[in-house]
RODO-2510 file (C-alpha; in nm, 4 decimals, decimal comma):
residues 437
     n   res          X          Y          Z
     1     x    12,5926    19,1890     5,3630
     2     x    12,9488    19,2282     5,5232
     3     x    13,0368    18,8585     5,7138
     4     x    13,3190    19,0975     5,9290
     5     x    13,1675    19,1889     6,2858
     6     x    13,2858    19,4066     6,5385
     7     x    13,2137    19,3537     6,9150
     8     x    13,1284    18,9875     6,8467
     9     x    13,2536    18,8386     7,2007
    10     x    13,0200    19,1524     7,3633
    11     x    12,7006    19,0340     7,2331
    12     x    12,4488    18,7723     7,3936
    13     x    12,4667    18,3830     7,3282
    14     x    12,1028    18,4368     7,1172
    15     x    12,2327    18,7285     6,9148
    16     x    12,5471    18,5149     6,8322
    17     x    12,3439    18,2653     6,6859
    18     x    12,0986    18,5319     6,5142
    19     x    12,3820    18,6924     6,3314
    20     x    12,5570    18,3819     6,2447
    21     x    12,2338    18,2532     6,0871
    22     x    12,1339    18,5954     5,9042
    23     x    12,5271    18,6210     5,8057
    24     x    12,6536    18,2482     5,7092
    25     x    12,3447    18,0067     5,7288
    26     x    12,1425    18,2113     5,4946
    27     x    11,8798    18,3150     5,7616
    28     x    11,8072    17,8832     5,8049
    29     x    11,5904    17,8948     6,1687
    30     x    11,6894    17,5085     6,1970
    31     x    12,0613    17,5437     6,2616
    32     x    11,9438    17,8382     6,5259
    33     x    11,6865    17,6011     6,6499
    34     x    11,9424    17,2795     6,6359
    35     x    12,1832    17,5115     6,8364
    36     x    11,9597    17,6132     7,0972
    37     x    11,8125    17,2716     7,1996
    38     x    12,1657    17,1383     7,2750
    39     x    12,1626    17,3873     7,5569
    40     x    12,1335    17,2916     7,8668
    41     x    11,8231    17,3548     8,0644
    42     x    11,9811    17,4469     8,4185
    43     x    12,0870    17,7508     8,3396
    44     x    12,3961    17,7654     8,5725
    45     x    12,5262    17,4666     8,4456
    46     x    12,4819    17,5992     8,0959
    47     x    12,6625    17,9208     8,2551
    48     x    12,9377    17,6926     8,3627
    49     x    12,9754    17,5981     8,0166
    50     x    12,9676    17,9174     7,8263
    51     x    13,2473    18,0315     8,0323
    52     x    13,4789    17,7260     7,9225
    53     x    13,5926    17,9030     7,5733
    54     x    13,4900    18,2363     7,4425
    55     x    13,1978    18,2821     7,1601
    56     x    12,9895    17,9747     7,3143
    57     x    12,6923    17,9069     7,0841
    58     x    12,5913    17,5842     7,2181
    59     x    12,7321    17,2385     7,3386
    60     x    12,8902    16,9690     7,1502
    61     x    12,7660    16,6324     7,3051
    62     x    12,9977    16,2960     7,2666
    63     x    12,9015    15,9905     7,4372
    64     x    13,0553    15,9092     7,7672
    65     x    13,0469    15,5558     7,8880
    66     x    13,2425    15,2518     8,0805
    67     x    13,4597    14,9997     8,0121
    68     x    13,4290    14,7762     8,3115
    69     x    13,6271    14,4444     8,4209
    70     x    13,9735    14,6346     8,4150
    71     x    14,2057    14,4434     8,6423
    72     x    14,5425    14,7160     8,6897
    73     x    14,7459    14,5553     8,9772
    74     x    14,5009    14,3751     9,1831
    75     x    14,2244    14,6567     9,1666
    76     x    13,9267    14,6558     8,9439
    77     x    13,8123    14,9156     8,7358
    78     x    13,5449    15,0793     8,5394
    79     x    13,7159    15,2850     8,2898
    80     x    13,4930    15,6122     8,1239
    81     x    13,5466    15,6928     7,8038
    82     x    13,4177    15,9929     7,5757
    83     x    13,4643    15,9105     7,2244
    84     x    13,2100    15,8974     6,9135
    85     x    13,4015    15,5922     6,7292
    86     x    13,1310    15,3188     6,7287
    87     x    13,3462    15,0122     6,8261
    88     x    13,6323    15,2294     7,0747
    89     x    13,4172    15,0830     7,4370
    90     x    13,3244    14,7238     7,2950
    91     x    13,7134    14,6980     7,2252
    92     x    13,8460    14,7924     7,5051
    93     x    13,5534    14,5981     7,7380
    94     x    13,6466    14,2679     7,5473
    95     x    14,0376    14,2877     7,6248
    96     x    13,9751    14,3930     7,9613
    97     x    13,7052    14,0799     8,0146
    98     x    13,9800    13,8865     7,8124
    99     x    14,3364    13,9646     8,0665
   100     x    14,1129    13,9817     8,3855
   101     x    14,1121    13,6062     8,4060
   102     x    14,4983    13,5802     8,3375
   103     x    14,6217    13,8466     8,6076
   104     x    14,4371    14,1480     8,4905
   105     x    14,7208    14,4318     8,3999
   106     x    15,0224    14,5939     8,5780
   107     x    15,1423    14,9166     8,5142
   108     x    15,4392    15,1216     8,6837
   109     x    15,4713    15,4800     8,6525
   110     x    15,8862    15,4846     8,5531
   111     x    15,9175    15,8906     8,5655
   112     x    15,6789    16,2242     8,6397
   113     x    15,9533    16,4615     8,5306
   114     x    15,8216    16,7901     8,2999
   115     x    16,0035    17,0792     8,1399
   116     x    15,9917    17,4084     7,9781
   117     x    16,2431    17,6454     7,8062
   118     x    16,3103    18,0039     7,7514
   119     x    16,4326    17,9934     7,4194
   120     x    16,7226    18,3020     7,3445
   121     x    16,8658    18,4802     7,0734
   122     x    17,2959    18,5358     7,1768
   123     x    17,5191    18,6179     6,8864
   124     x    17,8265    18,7043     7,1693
   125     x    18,0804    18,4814     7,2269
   126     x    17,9545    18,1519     7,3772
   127     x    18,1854    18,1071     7,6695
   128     x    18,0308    18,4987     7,8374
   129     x    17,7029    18,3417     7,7683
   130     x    17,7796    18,0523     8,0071
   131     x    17,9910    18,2427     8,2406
   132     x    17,6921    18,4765     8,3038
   133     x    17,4331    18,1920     8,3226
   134     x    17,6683    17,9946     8,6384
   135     x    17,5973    18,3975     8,7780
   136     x    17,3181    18,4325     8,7591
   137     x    17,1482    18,0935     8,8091
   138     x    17,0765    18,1354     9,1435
   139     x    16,9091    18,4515     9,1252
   140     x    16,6586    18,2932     8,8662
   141     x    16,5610    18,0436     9,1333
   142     x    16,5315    18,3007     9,3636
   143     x    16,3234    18,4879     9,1215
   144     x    16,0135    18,2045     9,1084
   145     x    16,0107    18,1423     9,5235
   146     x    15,6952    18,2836     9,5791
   147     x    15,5397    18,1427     9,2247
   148     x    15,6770    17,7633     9,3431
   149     x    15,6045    17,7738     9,7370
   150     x    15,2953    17,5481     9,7170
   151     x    15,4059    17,3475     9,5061
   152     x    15,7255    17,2772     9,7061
   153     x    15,5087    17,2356    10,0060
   154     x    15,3807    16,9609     9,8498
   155     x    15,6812    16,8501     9,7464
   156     x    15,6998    16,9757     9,3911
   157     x    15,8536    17,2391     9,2138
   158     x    16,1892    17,3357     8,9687
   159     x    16,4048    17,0382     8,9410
   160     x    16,6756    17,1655     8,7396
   161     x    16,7763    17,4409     8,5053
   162     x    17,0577    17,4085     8,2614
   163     x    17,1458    17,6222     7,9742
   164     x    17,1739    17,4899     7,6788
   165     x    17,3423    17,5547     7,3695
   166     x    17,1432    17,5023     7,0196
   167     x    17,3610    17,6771     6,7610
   168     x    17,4229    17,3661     6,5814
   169     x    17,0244    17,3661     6,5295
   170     x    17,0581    17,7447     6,4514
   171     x    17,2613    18,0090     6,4371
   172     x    17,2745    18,1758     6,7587
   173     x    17,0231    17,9832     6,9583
   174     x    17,0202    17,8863     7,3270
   175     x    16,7687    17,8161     7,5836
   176     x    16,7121    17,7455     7,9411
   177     x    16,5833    17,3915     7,9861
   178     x    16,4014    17,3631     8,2821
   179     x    16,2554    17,0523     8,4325
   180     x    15,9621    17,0209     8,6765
   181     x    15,7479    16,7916     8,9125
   182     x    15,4173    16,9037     8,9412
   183     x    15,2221    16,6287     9,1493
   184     x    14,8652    16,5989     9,1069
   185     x    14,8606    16,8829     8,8552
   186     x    14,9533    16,8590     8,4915
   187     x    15,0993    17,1791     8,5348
   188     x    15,1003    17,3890     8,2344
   189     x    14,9922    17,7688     8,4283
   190     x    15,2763    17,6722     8,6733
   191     x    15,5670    17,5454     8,4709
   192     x    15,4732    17,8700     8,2229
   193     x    15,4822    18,1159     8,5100
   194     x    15,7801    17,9988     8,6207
   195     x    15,9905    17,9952     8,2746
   196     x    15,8382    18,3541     8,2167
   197     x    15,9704    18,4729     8,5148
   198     x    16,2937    18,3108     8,4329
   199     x    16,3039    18,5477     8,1318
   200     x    16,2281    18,8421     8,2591
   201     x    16,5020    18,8227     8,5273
   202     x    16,7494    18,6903     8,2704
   203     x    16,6977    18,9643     8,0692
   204     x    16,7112    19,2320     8,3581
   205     x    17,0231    19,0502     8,5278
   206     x    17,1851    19,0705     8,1383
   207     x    17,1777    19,4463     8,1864
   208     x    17,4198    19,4367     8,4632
   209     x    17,6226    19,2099     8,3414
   210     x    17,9905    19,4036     8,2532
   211     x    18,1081    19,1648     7,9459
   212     x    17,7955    19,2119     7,7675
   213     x    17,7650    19,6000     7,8132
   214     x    18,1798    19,6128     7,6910
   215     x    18,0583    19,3916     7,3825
   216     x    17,6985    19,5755     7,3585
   217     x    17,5975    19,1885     7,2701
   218     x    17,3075    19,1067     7,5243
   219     x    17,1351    18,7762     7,5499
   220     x    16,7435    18,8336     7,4189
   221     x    16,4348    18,6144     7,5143
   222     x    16,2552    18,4711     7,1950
   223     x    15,9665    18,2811     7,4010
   224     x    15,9259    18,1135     7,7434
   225     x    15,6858    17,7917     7,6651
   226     x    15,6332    17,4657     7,8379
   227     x    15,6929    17,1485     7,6506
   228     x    15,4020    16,9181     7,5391
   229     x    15,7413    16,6503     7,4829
   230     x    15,7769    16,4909     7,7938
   231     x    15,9876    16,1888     7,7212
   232     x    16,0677    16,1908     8,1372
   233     x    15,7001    16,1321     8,2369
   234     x    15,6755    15,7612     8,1399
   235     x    15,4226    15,4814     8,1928
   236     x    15,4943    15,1126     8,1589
   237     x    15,1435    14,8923     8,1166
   238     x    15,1812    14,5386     8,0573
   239     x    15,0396    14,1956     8,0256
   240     x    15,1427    13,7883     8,0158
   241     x    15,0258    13,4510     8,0086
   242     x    15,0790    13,1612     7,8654
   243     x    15,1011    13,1067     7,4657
   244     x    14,8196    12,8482     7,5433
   245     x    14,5924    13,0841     7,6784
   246     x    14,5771    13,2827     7,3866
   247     x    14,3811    13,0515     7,1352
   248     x    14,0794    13,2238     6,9619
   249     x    13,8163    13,0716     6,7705
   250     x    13,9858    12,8673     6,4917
   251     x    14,3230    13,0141     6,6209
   252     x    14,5386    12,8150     6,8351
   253     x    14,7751    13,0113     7,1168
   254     x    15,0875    12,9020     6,9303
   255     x    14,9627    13,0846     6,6166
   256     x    14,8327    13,3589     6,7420
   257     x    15,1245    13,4418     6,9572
   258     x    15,3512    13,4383     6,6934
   259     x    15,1279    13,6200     6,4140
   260     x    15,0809    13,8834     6,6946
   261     x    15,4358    13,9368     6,7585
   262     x    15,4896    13,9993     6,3816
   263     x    15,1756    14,2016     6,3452
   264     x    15,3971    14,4477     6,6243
   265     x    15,7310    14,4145     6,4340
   266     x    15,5739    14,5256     6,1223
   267     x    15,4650    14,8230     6,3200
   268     x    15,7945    14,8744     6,4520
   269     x    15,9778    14,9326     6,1006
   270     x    15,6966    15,0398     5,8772
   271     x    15,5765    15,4161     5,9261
   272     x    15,2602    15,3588     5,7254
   273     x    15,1252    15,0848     5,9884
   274     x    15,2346    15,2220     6,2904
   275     x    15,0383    15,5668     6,2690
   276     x    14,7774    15,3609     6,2000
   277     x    14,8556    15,1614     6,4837
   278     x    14,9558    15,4191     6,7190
   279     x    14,6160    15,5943     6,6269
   280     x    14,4646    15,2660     6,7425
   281     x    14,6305    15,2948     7,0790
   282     x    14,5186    15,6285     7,0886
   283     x    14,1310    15,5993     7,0266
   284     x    14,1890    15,4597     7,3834
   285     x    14,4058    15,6347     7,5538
   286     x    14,2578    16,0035     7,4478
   287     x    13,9247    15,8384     7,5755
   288     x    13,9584    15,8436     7,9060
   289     x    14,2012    16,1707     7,9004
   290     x    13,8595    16,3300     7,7642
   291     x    13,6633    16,1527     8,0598
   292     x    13,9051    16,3094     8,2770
   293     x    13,9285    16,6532     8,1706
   294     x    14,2733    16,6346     8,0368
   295     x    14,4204    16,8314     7,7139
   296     x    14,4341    16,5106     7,4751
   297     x    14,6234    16,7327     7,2190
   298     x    14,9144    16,7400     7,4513
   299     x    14,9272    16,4075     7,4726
   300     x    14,8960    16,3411     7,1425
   301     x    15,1621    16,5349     7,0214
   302     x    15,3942    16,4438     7,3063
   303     x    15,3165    16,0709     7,2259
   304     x    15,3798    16,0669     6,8654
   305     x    15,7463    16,2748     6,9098
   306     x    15,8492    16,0058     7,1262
   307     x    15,7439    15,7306     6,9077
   308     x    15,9601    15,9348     6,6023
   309     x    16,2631    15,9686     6,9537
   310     x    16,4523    15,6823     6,7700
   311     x    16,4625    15,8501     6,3647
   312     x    16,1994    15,6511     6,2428
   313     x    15,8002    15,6828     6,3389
   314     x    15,7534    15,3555     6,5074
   315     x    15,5190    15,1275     6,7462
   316     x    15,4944    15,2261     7,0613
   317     x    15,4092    14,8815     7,1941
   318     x    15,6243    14,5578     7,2159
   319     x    15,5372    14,2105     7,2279
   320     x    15,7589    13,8949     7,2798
   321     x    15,7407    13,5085     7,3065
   322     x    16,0101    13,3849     7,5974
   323     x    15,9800    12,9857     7,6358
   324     x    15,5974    12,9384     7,6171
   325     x    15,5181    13,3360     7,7556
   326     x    15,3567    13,5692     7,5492
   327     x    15,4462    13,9303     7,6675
   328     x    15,2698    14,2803     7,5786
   329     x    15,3638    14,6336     7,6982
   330     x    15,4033    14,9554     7,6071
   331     x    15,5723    15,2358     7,7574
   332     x    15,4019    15,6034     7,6647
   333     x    15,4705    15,9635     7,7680
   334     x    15,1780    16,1384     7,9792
   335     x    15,1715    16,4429     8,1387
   336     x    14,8240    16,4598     8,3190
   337     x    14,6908    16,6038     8,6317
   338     x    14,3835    16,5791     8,8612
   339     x    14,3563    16,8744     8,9827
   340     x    14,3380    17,2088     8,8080
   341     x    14,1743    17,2901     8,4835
   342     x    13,8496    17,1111     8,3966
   343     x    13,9662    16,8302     8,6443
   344     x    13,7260    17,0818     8,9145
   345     x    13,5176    17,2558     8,7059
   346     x    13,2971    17,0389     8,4985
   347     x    13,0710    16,8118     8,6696
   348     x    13,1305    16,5103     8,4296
   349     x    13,4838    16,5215     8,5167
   350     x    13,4566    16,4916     8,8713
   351     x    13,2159    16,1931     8,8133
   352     x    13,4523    16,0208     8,5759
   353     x    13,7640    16,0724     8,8424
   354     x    13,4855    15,9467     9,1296
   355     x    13,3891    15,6390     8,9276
   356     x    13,8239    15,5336     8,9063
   357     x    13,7836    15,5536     9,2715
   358     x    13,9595    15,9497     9,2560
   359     x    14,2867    15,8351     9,1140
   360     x    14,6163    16,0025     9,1961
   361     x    14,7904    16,1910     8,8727
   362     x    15,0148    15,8511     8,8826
   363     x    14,7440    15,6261     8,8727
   364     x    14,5834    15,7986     8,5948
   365     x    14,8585    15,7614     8,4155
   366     x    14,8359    15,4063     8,4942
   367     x    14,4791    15,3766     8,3707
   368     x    14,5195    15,5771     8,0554
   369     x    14,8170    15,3704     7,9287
   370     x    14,6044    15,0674     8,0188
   371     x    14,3421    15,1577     7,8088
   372     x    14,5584    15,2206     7,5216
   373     x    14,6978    14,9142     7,5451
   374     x    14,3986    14,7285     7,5784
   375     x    14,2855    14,8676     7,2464
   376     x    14,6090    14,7952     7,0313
   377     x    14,5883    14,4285     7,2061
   378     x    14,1926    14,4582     7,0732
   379     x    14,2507    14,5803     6,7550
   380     x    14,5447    14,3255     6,7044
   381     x    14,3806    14,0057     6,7836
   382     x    14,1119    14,1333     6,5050
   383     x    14,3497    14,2020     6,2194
   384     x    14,4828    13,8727     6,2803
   385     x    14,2156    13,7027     6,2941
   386     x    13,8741    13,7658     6,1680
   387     x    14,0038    14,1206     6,0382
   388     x    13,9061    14,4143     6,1505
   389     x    13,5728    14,5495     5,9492
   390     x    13,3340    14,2342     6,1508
   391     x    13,3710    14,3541     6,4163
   392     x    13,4079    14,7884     6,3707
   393     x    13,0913    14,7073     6,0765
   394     x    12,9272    14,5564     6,3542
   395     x    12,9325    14,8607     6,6142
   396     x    12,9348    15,0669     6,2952
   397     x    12,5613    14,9265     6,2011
   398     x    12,3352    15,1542     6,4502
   399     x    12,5021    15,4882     6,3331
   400     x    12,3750    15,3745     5,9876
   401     x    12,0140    15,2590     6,0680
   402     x    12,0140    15,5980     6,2656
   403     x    12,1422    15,7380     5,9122
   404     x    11,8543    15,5931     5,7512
   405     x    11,5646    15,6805     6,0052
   406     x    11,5023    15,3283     6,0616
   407     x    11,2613    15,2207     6,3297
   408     x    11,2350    15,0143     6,6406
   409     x    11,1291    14,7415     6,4504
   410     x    11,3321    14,7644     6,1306
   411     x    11,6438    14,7887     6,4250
   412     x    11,6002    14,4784     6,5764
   413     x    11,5295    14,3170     6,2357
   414     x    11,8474    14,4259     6,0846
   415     x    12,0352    14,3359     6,3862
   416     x    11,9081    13,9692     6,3327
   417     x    11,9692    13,9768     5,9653
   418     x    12,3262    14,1012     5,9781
   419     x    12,5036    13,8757     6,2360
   420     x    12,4939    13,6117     5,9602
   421     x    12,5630    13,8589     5,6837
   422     x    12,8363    14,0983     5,6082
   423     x    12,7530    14,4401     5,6902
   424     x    12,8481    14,7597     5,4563
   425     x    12,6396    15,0508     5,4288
   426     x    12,4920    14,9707     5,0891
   427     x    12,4448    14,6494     5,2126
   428     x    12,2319    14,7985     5,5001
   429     x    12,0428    15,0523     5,2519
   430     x    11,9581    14,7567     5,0640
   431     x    11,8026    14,5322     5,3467
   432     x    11,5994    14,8438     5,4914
   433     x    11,4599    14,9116     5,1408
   434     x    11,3770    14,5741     5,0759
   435     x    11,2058    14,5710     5,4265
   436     x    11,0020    14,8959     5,3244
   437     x    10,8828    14,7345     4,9691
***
């Protein structure tokens, strides 16, 4: 049987699944029966869904919960989260419960600047190239009026434009840098429209340009793309109190303090910790952009350029000890909207942005870079302490008694057995089997 198809996207969501199972499933009714109970029974909301990507079979569910007893500067919060890592919520909850009795958090949005380029291919002589862009700039903001006047109206829109010369990357490259403020939006379909109409009347204007019809050497558009790197759209989260406060368990606030502040500095000079690390912070932060309906990959490529900005991949938090202060921050790139996109479409969105009291993009921003640092403060005070498997092994111990089958019974049993025991999943296999003997 051929596995090639033509007309795929034109067939029904059942016939999908029937030729996917007769083609690559070996004609297995369980994966077609597995696929079709994950729809959703109101059929326009299953609609809704289908229309998200193309070739919908089904839906993918990930848990979506809280993290309550965030304290961001004076206000409390509930924080959703969509992840499927077992110990991601219990994390986060603890730090929050943790700061919100020594000030809660503050966070400061620093910068909400975004930017594009049209990246060009000139091979002429450099100074034509930059007498014709001072021409012709004005006509290029001329050129995205109509595309920009709601934005401005709202008191966005282009920022700057600047040409700018690459050839020292590559031989004969240029682009236009363009920088944006998009508001509430995260802006990707405007900031593209705009830098594609850039293009097209950069190339048109070229035409008319005298120099480059005497040299026949004409400026040529490679791409117009926005930028996922977005080292101008900063958030600062941050939290203090005294080194005395920060005793835990058989650790005293001196100690910790200073094994915590260490913990970051290895992560600031060692690339093999701080992607580790970094990931940490961003089991958190991509949480809530999930909750939220934001595009996590942006993020997560934007935030792991700018913690490489300096030459070296590195931490993206701090932490210090001034006099008897203990001091944690981090400052993060994130480009997120709240309107737009899924932000009004899907109906768990709206309830996530309802339950952080319909935050403004800046406030999201706030939240997020909260949450990532409540993790990396979570996951911190673990490795320096107890270490981190009691605690993930912990969370970690349902998924396997759901791996197993186990029951009710044998649940709560195991969960009484293994808070005096070390949990690993053989260890686990082991106790259920002995229970079932």
């Amino acid at each position: 049987m051929s596995k090639t198809i033509s007309g795929f996207s034109k067939k029904t969501k059942a016939e999908k699944i029937q030729w996917l199972t007769d083609t690559f499933l070996d004609g297995d009714k369980s994966h077609e029966t597995t696929l079709k109970k994950y729809w959703n029974e109101d059929t326009t909301l299953q609609s809704l869904h289908d229309d998200f990507i193309e070739n919908t079979l089904s839906n993918y569910y990930l848990p979506f919960g809280i993290a309550p007893n965030f304290k961001i500067n004076g206000t409390l919060y509930a924080i959703p989260m969509v992840i499927e890592e077992s110990s991601v919520v219990a994390a986060a909850s603890n730090a929050a419960k943790f700061w919100l009795s020594r000030g809660g958090f503050k966070s400061e949005v620093i910068a909400t600047e975004k930017n594009g380029q049209v990246h060009l291919n000139f091979f002429g002589n450099k100074e034509d190239l930059i007498t014709y862009f001072e021409w012709v700039k004005p006509k290029l903001i001329e050129s995205i009026a109509p595309i920009q006047k709601n934005m401005q109206k709202r008191g966005g829109g282009l920022l700057s434009v600047e040409l700018k010369d690459g050839t020292h990357k590559l031989d004969g490259y240029y682009q236009l840098h363009a920088t944006f403020e998009t508001l509430e939006a995260m802006g990707a379909n405007f900031i593209n429209s705009c830098l594609e109409q850039f293009a097209k009347t950069f190339e048109v204007e070229a035409q008319k340009f005298a120099v480059f019809n005497k040299n026949n050497q004409f400026p040529k558009v490679v791409m117009s793309i926005l930028s996922n790197y977005v080292p101008h759209c900063i958030v600062r989260a941050s939290v203090s109190c005294s080194v005395s406060e920060l005793t835990h368990h058989d650790c005293d606030g001196k100690t910790f303090a200073k094994n915590f502040v260490r913990a970051i500095e290895i992560a600031k000079v060692e690339p093999y910790r701080a992607v580790t690390h970094n990931k940490g912070i961003m089991n958190g932060v991509d949480a809530v952009i999930l909750a939220t309906g934001n595009d996590f990959r942006a993020v997560e490529a934007g935030v792991h350029a700018y913690a490489s900005r300096g030459g070296t991949y590195s931490s993206i938090t701090e932490a210090t000890i001034e006099g008897e202060v203990f001091k944690f921050w981090i400052e993060i790139p994130l480009a997120l909207g709240t309107v737009g996109g899924l932000t009004s479409l899907h109906p768990l969105v709206k309830t996530a942005l309802q339950i952080l009291q319909n935050p403004s993009a800046k406030e999201l921003m706030q939240i997020v870079a909260v949450a990532g640092l409540a993790q990396n403060f979570a996951a911190i005070r673990s490795l320096i302490t107890t270490g981190i498997q009691k605690g993930h092994m912990k969370m970690h111990l349902m998924n396997i008694l759901n791996q197993l089958n186990a029951t009710e019974k044998e649940k709560k049993q195991a969960a009484t057995y293994f808070k005096e025991h070390n949990i690993s999943h053989r260890e686990v296999v082991n106790y259920i089997e002995t229970l079932r003997t």
